[in-house]
Structure formats: C-alpha cells, structure tokens
BAFI-3210 file (N, C-alpha, C; in Angstrom, 3 decimals, decimal comma, padded with zeros to 6 digits):
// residues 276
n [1|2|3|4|5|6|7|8|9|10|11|12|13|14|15|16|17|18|19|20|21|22|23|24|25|26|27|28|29|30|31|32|33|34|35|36|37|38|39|40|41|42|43|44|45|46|47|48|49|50|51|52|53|54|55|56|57|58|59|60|61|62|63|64|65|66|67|68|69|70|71|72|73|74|75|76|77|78|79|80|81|82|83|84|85|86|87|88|89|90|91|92|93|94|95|96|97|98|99|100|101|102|103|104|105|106|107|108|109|110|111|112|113|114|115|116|117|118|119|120|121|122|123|124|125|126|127|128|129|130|131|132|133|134|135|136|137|138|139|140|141|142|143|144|145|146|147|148|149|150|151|152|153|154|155|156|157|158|159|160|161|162|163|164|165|166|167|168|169|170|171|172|173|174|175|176|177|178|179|180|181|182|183|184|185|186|187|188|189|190|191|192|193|194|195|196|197|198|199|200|201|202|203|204|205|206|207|208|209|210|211|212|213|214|215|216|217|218|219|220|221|222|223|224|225|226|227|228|229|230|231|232|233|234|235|236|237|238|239|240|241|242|243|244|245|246|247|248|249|250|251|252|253|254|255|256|257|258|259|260|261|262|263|264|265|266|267|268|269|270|271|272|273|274|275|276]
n.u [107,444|109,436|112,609|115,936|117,608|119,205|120,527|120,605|120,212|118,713|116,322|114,900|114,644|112,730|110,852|110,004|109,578|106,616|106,559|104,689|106,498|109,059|110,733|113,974|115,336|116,471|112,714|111,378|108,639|106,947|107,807|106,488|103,945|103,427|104,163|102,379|099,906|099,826|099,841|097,031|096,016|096,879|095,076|092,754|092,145|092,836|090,310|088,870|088,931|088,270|085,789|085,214|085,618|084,206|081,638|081,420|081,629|079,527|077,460|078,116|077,704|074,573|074,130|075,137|073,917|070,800|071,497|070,532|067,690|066,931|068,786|067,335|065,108|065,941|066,688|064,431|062,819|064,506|064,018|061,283|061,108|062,903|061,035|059,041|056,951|057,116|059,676|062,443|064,442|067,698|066,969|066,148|069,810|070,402|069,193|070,095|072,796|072,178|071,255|073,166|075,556|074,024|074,628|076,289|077,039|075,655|076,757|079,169|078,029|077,305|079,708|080,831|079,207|079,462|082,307|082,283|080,896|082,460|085,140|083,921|083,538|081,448|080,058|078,656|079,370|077,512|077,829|077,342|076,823|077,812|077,138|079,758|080,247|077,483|077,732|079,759|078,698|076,566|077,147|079,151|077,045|075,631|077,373|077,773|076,214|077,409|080,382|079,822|079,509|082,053|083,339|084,078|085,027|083,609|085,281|084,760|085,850|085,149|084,509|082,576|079,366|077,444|079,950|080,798|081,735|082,158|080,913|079,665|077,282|076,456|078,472|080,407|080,005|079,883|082,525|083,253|082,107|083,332|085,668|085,578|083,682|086,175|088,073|086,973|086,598|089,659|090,397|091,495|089,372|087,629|089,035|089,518|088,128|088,869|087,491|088,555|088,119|088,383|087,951|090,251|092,383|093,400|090,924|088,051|088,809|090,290|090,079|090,349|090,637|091,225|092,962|093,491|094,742|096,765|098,105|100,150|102,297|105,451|106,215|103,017|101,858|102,570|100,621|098,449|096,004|095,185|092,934|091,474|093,590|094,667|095,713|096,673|095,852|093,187|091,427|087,865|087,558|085,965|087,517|087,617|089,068|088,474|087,218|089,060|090,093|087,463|087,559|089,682|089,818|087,159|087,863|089,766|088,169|087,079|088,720|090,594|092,824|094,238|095,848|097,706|099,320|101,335|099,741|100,707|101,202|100,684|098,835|096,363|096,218|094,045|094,018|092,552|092,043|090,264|090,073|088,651]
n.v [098,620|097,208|097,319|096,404|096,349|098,864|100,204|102,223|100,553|098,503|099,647|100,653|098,018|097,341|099,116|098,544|096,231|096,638|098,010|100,114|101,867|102,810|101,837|101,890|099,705|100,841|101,653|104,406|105,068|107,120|108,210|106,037|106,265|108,542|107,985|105,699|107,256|108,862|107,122|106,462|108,848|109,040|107,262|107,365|109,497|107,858|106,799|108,535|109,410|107,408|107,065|109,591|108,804|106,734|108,303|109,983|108,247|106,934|109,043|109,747|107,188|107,264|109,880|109,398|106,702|108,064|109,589|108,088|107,989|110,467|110,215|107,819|108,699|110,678|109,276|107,717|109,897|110,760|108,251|108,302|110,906|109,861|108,296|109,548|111,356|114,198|115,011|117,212|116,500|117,112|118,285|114,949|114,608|115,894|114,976|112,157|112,474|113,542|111,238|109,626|110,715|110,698|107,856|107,324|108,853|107,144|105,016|105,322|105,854|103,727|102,350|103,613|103,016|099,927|099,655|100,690|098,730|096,518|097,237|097,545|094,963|094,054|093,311|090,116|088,348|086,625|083,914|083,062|080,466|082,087|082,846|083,858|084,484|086,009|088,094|089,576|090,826|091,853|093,980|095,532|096,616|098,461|100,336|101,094|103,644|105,209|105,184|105,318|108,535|109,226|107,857|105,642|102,469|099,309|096,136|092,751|089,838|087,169|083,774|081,200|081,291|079,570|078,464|079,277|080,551|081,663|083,982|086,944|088,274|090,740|092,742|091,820|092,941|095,331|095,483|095,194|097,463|099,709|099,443|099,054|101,917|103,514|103,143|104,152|106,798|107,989|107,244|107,843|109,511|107,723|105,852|102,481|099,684|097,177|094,081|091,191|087,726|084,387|081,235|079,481|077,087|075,291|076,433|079,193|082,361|084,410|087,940|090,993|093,888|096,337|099,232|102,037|104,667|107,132|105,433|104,162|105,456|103,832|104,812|105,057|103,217|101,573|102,305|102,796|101,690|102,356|104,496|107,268|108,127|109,458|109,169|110,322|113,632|114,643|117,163|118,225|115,734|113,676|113,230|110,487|108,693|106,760|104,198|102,423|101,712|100,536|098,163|096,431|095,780|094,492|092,489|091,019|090,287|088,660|086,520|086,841|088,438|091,736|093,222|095,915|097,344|097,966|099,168|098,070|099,849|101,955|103,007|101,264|097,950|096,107|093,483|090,776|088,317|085,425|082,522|079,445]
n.w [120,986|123,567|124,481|124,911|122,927|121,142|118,851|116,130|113,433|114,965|115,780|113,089|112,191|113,966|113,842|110,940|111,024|112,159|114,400|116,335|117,729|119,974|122,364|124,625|126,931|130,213|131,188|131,792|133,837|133,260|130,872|129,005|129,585|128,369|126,142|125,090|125,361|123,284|121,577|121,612|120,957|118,390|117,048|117,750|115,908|113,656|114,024|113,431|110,508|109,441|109,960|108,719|106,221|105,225|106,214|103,711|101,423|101,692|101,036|098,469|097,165|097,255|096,172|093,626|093,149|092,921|090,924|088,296|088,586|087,051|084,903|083,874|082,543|080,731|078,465|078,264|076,917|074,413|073,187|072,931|071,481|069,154|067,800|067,059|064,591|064,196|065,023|063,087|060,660|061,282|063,671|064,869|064,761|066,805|068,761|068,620|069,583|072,051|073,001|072,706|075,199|077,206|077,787|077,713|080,329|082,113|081,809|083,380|085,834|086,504|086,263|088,826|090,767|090,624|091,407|094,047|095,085|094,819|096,200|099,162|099,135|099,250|097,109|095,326|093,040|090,819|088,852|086,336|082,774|079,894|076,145|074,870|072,633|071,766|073,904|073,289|070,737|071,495|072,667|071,233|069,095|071,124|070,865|068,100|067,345|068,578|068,020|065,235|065,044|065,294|062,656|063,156|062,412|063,847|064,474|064,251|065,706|066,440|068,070|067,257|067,645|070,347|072,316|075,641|078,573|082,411|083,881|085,365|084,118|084,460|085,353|083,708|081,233|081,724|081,782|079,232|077,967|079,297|077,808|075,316|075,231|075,927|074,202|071,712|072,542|072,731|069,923|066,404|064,247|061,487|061,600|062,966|065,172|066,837|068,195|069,677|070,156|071,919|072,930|075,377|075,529|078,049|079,229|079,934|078,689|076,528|075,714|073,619|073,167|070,279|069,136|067,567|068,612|070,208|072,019|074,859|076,991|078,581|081,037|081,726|081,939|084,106|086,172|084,817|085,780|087,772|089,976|089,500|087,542|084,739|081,242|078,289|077,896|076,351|074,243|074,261|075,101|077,777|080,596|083,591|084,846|086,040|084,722|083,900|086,306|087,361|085,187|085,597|088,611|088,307|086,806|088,092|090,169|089,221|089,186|086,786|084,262|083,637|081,013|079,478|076,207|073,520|070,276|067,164|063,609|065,944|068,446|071,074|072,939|074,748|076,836|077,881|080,634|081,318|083,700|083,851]
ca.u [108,516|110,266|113,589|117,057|118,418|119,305|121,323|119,306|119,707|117,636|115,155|114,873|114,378|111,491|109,894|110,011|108,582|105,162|106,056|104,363|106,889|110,319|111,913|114,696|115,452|115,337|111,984|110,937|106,904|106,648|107,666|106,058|103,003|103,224|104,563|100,635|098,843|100,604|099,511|095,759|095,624|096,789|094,215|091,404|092,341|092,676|089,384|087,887|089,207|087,679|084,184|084,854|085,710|083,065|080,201|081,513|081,931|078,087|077,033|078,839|076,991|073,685|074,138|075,027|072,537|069,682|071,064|070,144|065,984|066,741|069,107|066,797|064,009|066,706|066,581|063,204|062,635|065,349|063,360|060,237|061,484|063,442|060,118|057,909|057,422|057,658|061,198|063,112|065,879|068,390|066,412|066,702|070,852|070,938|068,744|071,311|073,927|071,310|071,197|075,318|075,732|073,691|074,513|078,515|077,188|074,499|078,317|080,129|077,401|077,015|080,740|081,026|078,503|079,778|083,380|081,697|080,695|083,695|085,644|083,520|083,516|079,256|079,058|078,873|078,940|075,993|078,091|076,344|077,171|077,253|077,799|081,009|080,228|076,559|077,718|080,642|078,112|075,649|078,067|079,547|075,937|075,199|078,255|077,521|075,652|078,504|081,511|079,806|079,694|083,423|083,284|085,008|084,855|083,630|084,914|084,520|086,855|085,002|084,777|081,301|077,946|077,842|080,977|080,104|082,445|081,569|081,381|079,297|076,912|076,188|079,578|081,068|078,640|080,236|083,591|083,502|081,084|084,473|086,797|085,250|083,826|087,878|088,798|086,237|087,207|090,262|090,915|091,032|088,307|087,803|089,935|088,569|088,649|089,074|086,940|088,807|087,351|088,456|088,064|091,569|091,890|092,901|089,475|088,100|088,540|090,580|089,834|091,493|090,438|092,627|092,563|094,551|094,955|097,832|099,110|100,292|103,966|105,609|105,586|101,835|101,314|102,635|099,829|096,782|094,795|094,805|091,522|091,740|094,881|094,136|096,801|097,059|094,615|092,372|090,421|087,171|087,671|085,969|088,329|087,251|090,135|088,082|086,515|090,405|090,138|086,940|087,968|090,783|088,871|086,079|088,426|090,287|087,593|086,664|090,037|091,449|093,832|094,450|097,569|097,959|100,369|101,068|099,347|101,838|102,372|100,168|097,474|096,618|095,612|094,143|094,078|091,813|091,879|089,207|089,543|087,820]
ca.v [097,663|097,497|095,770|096,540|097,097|100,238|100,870|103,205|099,907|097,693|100,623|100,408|096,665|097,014|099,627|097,753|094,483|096,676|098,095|101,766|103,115|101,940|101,912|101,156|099,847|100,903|102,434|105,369|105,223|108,677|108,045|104,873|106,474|109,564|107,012|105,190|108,381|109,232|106,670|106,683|110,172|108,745|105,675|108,353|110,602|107,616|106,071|109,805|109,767|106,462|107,335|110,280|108,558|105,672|108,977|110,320|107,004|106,534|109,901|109,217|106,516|107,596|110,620|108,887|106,392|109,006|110,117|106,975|108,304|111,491|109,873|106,870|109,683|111,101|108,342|107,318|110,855|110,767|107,567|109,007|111,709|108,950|107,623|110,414|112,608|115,875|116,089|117,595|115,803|117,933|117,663|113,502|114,395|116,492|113,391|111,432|112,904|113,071|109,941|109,106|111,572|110,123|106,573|107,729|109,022|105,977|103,848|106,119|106,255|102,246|102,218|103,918|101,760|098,807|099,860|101,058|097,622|095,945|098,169|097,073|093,661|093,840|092,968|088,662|088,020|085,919|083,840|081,719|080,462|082,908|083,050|084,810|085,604|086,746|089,234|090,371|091,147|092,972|095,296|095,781|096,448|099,200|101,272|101,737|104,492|106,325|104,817|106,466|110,055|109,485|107,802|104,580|100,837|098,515|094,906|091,959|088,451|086,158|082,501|080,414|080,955|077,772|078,407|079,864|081,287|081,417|085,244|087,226|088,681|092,087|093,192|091,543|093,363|096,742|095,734|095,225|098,351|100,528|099,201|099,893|103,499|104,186|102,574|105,354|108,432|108,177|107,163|109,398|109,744|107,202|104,755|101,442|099,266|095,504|093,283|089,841|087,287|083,320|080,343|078,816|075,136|075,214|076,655|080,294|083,232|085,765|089,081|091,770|095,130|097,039|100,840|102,975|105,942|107,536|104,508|104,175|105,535|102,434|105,102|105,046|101,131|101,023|102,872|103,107|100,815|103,252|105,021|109,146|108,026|110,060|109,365|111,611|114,979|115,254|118,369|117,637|114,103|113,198|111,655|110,725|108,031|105,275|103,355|101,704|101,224|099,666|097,299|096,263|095,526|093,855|091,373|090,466|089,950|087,299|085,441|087,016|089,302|092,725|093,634|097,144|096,869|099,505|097,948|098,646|101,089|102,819|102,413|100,771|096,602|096,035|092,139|090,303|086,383|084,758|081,588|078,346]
ca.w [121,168|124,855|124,391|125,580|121,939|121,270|117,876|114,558|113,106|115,757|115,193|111,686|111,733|114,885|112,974|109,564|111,508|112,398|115,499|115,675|118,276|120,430|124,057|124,870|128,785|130,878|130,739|132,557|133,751|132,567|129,247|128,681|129,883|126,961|124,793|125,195|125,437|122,034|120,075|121,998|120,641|116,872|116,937|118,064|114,566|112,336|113,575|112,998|109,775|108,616|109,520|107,683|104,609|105,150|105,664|102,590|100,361|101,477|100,269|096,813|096,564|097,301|094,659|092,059|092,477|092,666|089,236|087,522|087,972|085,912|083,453|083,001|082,421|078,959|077,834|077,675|076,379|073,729|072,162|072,408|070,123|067,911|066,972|066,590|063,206|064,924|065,068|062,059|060,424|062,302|065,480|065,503|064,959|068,220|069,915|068,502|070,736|073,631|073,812|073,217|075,934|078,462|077,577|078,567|081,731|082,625|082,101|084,675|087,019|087,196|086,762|090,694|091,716|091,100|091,869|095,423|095,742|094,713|097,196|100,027|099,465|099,614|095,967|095,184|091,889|090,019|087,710|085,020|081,412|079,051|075,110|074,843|070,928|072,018|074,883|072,309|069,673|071,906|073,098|069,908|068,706|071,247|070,477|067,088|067,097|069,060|066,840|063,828|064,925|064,923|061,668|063,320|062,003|064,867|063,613|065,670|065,741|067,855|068,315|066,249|069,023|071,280|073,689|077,225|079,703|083,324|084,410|086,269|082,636|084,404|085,725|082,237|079,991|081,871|081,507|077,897|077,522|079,326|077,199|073,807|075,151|076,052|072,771|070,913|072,467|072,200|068,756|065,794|063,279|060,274|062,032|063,414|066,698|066,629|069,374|069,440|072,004|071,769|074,553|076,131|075,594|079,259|079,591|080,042|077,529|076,381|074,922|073,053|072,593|069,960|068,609|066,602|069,292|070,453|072,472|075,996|077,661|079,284|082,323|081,697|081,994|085,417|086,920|084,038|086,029|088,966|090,060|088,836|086,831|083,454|080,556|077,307|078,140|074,788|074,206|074,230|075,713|079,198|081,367|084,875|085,420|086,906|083,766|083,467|087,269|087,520|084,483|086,496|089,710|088,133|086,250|089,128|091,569|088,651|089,261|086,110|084,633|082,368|080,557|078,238|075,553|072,423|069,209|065,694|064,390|066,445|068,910|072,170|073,009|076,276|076,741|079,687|080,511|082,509|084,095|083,472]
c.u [109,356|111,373|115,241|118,387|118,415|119,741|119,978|118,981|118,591|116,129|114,335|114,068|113,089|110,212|109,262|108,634|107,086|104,779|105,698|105,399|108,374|111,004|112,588|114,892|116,718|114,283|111,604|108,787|106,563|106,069|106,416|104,197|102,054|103,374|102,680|099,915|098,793|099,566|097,762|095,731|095,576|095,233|093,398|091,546|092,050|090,912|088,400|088,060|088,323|086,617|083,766|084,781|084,837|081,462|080,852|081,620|079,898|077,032|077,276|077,828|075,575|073,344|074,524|073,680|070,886|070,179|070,484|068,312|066,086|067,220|068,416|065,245|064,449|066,212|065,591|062,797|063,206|064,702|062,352|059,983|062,135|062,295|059,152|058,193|057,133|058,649|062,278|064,564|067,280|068,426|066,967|068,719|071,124|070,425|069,671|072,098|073,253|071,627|072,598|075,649|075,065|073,866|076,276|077,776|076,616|075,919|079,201|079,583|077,389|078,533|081,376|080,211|078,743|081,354|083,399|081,725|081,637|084,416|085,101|083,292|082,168|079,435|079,674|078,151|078,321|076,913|076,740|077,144|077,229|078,060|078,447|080,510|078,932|076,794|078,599|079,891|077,184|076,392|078,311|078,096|075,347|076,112|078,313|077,080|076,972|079,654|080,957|079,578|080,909|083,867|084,307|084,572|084,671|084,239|085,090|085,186|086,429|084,068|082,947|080,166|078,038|078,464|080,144|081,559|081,494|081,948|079,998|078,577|077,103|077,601|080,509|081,065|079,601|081,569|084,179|082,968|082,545|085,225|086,489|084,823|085,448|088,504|088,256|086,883|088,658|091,773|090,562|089,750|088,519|089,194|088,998|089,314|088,218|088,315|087,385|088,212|088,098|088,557|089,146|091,307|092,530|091,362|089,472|088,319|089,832|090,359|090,445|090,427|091,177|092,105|093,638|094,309|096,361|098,484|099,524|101,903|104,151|105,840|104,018|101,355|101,341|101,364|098,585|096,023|094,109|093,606|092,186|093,407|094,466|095,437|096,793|095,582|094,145|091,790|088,922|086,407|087,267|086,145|088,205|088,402|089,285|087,272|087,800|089,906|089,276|087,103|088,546|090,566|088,099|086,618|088,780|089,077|086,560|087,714|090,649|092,494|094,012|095,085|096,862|099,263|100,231|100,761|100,664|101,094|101,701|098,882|097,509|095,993|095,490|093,579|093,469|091,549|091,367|089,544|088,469|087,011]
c.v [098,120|096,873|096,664|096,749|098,396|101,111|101,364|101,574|098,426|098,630|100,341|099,099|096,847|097,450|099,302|096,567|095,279|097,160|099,671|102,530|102,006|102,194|100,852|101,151|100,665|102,170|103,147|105,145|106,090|108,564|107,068|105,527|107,943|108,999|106,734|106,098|109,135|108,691|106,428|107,500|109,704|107,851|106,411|109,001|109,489|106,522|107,465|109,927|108,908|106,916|108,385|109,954|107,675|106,719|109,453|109,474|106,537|108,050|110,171|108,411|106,747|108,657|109,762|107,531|107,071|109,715|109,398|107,300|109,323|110,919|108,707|107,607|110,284|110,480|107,920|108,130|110,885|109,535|107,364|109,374|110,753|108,693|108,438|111,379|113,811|116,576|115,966|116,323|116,137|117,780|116,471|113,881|114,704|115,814|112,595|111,271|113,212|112,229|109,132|109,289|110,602|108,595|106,423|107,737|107,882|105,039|104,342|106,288|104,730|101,721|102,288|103,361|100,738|099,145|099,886|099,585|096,601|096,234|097,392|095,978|093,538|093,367|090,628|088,516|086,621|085,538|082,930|081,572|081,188|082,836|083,912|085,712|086,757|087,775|090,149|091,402|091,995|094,439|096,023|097,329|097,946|100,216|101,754|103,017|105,504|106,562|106,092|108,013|110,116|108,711|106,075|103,193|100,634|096,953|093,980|090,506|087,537|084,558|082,447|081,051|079,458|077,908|079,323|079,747|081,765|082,877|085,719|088,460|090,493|092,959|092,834|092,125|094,730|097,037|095,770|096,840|099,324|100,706|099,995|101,810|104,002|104,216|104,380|106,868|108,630|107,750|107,938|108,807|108,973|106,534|102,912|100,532|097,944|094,700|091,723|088,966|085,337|082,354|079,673|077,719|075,027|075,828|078,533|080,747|084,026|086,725|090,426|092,916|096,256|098,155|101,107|104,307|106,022|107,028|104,969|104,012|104,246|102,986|105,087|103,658|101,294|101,536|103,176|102,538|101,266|104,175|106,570|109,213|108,142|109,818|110,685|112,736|115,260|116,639|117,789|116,350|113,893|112,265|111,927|109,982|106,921|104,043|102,038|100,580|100,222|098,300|096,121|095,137|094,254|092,233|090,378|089,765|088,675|086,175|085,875|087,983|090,050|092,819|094,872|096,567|097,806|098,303|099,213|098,527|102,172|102,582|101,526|098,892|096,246|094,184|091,774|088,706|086,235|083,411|080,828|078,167]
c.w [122,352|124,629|124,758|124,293|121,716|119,926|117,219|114,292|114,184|115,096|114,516|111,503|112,784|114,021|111,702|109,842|112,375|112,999|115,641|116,797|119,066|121,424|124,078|126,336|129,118|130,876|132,176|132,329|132,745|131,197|128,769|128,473|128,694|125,827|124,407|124,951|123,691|120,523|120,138|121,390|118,780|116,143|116,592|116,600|113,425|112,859|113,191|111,806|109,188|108,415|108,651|106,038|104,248|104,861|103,864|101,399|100,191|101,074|098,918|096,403|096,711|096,423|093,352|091,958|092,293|091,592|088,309|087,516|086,942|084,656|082,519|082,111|080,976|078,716|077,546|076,847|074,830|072,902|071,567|071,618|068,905|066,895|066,633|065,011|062,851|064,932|063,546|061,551|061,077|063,573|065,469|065,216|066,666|069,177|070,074|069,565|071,867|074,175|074,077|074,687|076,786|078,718|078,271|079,942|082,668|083,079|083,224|085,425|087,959|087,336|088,798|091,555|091,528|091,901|093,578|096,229|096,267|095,891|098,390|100,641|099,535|098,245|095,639|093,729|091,723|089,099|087,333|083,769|080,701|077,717|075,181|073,756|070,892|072,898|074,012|071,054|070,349|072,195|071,895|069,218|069,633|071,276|069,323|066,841|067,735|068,668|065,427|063,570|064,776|063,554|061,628|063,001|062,929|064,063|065,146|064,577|066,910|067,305|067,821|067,980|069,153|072,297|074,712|077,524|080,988|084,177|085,431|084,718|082,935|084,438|084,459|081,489|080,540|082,089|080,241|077,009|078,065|078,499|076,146|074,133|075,213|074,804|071,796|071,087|072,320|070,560|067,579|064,593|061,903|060,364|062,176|064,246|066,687|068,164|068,770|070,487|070,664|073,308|074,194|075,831|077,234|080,144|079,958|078,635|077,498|075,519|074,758|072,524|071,934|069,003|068,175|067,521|069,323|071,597|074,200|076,786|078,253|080,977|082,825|082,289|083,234|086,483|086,349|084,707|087,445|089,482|089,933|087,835|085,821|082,259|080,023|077,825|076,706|075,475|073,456|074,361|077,255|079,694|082,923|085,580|086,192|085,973|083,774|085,246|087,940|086,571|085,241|087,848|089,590|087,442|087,153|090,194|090,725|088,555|087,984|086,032|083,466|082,316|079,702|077,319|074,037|071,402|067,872|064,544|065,159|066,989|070,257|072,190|074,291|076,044|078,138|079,136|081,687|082,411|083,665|084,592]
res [x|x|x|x|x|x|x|x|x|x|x|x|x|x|x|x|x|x|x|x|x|x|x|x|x|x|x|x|x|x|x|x|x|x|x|x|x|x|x|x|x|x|x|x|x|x|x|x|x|x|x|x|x|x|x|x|x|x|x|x|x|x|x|x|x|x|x|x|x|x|x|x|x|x|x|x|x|x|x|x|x|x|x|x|x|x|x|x|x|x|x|x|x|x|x|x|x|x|x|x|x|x|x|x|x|x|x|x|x|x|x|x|x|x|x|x|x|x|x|x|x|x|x|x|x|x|x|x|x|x|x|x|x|x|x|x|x|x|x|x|x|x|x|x|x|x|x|x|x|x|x|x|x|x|x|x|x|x|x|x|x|x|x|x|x|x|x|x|x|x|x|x|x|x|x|x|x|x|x|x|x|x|x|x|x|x|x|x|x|x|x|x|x|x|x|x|x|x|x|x|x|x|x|x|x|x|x|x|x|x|x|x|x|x|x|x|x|x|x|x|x|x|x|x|x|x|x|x|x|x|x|x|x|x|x|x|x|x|x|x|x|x|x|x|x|x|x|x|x|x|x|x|x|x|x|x|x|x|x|x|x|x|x|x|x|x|x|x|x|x|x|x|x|x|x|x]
***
C-alpha cells in the first residue's frame, strides 16, 4: 500500500484490508525497492513451504493406502481361523480381538483417505437413494461384535424400511461407522448406545447417536470437530483426533450439519441432518 496516509491507525486499517506491507509518500526508490525484494523473499519461503506440505500430504497418503494390502490380508486370516476346528475355544477369543483390532484400524486408515480427499477437493461424491433404516442396521450389525467385549447394548430407533435419503452410501456408511466406534470406546462397560435415525418432513434425515460416557466440556464443543483435537485421555483408549474431524467434513461436504450436546444425566449426543 503506497498512499500519503500516515497515522498507526491508517496502518491498521491498510493492513486489516489485505495489504501485506505500507509506504507512506513520499517514497524513496531504495526503500520501495527492499520493500519488493522483502516480500519476493517471503512468497519464495511460503511457496517452499507448500510443496513441502503437498510432498508430505502425498506420502501420507500413499502409506496408509499401502496398509490396506496387509490389513486386508488380517482379516482374511482372522476368518479363516473363525471357521476352522483347529483353533481352541480361547484361541477363537484372541481372533476375536484380531479381528476388532484391525477392523478399528481398516476405519482410521479409510478415515485419512477419505479426509485426504475431502481436503483436496479430488473426491465427488456418488450420491444415490439409500434405505436409511437398511444402512442404520448394517452398521449397527457390524459393531456388535466389538460392543460386546465391552458388554454394551446396541439399540436402534429407526424409521419402517422404504424411506431413502440421498447421500453418498460409501462416505455415509463411514460416517456412521466413526460415530458408533467413538460412542464404544468411550463409554463404560454394561452401558448401552442408542442409534436414532428419522426422515424430515421438509425432506432429508436426521440422526442421533447417544452414549452414556463421560460427556463433553462446553470448552470441548467449540473445537471437538477439529482434526488431532483429543477430548477426555482414557487409559487404554486410542485417540487419534481425526474420526470427529472427518465426521464433520464428510457431513458438510454433503450440504449438512453436526451438533454435540451432553445427553442426561450423563453421556454424549452427537446429532447430523442431511438435506433433501
């Protein structure tokens, strides 16, 4: 900004309105000329910085998706053993938790890949129709097995089969699959976690995921939906901070919208409304 004002507050207001630097007349070559060279030198750093964060965002993603051959490799393994009658009664428990275990990480691996995508603007969601009550019930359906090592009720509150909602099934399927894993770990043992789902008579859905955990500060709210933003620290609880964030993300970039909110007397309710 060249201009012939001069006070802090002109300043203030140039700098506010965008401008990265400020002379006042009359201008000296000199200056003008270190002034330029100044911010040439800044430009040069922050375009070195990007590519650094662009190579490193594309080496992220290239590891984690080259984990998806080993972990889809558990897993086949882990049902192998389910069905064979080789392994001890004991043995199939510690498959059990094989397969929990890698079924968390399979969700946090496709979590950062879609998030990646999201981020970049490369990913175009595929909507279509989809039974609300049927995607509610599958989910539901493959958390069981991980609910009952903690000894937790799954119940489910959702609307007759028939209705459809217009989402995007895959990116849906792994925002409902966050929620409930978040719901699980951290709620306590021989509790139970409520899946509500109903369609809007202005059209669209909303859904309610509600737990009996240890609830969410109202300093917490303002920022849970933040990427590495971890609330309460369990022991023995893995928290990466981006399951909330891709939630979040993935809602939005469907035209909707998440709220948190403490459930009574105790416990958390994360609430999401999709568009018609």
């Amino acid at each position: 900004m060249v201009t012939s004002l001069n006070s802090k507050e002109d300043l203030a207001k140039c700098l506010n309105a965008g401008a990265n630097d400020f002379l006042t007349k009359p201008v000296s070559s000199q200056e003008l000329c270190a002034r330029v060279s100044s911010m040439l030198r800044i430009k040069q750093q922050y375009d070195d910085l990007q590519r650094l964060l662009q190579l490193r965002e594309d080496m992220v993603s290239m590891i984690v998706h080259d984990l998806r051959n080993p972990l889809s490799s558990i897993l086949l393994a882990t049902e192998l053993l389910r069905i064979t009658n080789e392994v001890t009664e004991s043995g199939q428990k510690k498959v059990d938790k094989i397969e929990v275990a890698a079924h968390q990480l399979q969700l946090q691996i496709d979590s950062l890949l879609f998030m990646a995508k999201l981020e970049s603007g490369k990913m175009l969601l595929t909507l279509s129709e989809i039974d609300l009550c049927a995607l509610c019930t599958s989910a539901l359906e493959d958390f069981e097995a991980v609910a009952a090592q903690k000894s937790i009720t799954l119940i489910s509150q959702l609307p007759e089969p028939g209705g459809s909602v217009r989402v995007d099934a895959n990116i849906f399927r792994r925002v409902l699959d966050n929620l409930l894993s978040n719901s699980i770990k951290f709620s306590p043992s021989k509790h139970k976690i409520v899946l509500q789902a109903h369609y809007l008579e202005t059209g669209g859905a909303m859904i309610r995921v509600i737990d009996q955990g240890p609830g969410v500060s109202e300093e917490l709210k303002r920022h849970i939906f933040e990427k590495y933003e971890i609330g309460t620290l369990m022991n023995g609880v893995s928290q990466t901070g981006l399951g909330l964030a891709f939630v979040k993300m993935a809602i939005e970039t469907h035209g909707g919208t998440i709220d948190v909110e403490n459930n009574k007397p105790s416990g958390t309710t994360f609430t999401l409304e999709i568009p018609g």
